[in-house]
C-alpha positions as a Markdown table, in Angstrom:
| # | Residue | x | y | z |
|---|---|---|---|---|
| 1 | Unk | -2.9 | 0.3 | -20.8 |
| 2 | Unk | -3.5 | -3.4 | -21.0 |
| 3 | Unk | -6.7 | -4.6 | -19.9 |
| 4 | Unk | -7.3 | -8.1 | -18.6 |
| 5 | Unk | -9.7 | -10.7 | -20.4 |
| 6 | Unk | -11.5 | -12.9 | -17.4 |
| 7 | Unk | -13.7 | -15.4 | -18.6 |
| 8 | Unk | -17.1 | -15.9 | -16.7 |
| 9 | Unk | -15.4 | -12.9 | -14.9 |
| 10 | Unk | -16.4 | -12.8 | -10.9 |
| 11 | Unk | -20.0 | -11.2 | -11.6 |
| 12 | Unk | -23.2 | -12.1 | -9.5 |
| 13 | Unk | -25.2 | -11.4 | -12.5 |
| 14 | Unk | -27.2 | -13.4 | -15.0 |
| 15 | Unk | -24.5 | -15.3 | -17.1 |
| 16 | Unk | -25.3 | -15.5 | -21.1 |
| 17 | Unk | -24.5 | -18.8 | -20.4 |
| 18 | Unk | -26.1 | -19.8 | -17.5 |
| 19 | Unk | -25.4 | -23.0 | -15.7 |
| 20 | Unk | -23.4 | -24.5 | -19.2 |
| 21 | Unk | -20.5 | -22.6 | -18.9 |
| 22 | Unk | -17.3 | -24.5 | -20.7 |
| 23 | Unk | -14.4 | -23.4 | -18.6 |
| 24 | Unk | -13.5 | -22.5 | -15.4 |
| 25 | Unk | -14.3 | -19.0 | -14.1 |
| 26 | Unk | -10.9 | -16.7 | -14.0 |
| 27 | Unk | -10.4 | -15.0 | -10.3 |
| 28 | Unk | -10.5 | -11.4 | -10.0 |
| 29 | Unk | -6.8 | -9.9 | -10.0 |
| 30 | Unk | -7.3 | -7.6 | -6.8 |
| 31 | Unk | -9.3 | -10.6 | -4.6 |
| 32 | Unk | -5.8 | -12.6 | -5.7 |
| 33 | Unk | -3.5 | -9.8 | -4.8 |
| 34 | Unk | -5.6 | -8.9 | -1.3 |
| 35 | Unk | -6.0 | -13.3 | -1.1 |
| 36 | Unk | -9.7 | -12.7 | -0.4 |
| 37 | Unk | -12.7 | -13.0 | -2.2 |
| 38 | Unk | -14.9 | -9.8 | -1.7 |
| 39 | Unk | -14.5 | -7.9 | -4.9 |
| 40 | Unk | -17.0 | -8.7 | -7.6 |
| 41 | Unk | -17.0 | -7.3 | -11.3 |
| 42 | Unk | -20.3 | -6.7 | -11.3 |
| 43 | Unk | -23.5 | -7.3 | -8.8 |
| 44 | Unk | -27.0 | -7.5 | -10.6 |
| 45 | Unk | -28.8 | -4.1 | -9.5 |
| 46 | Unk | -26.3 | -3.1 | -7.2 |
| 47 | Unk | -22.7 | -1.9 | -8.1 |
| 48 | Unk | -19.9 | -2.3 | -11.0 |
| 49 | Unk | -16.0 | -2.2 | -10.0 |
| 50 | Unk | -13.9 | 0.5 | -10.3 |
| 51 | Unk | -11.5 | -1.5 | -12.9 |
| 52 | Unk | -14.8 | -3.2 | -14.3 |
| 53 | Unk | -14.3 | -1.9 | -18.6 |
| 54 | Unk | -16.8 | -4.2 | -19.9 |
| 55 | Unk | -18.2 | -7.2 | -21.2 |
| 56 | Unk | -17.0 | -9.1 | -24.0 |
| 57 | Unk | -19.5 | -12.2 | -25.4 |
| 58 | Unk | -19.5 | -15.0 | -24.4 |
| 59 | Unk | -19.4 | -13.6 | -20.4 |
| 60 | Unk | -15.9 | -12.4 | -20.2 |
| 61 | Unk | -14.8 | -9.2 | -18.6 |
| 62 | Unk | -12.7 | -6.8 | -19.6 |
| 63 | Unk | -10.7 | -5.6 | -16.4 |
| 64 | Unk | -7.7 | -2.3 | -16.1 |
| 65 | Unk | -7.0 | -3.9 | -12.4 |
| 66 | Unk | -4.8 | -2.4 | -10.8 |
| 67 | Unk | -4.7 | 0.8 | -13.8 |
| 68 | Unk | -7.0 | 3.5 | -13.5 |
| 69 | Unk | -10.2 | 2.5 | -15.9 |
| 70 | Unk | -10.2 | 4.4 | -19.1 |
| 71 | Unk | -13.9 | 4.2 | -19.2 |
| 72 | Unk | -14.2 | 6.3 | -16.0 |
| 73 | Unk | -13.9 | 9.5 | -16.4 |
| 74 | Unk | -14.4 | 10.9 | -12.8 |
């Protein structure tokens, strides 16, 4: 199974590093195969994606899109 590095990830949380971030956010591979921009990692206090695996430092996300997420055992 590979799982995807996206750095800053497409999260609506807190970012480690805030507004200083040194590159540019990678797009979440199901919003780029669906060409819209609804899916989100993670939301602060709400919800985490199914493919969501984790969070590296320095914000990136570890994403199994489009494999089922090891992590998730239901």
């Amino acid at each position: 199974m590979k799982i995807k590095k996206l750095k800053g990830g497409n999260m609506d949380i807190d970012l480690t590093s805030g507004d200083k971030t040194p590159w540019k956010q990678t797009r979440c591979p199901r919003n780029e195969k669906e060409g819209t921009k609804n899916h989100k990692c993670a939301v602060k206090n709400t919800s985490i994606c199914d493919y969501f695996c984790g969070i590296e430092y320095l914000d990136t996300v570890l994403c199994s899109y489009p494999h089922k997420n090891p992590n998730n055992k239901s």
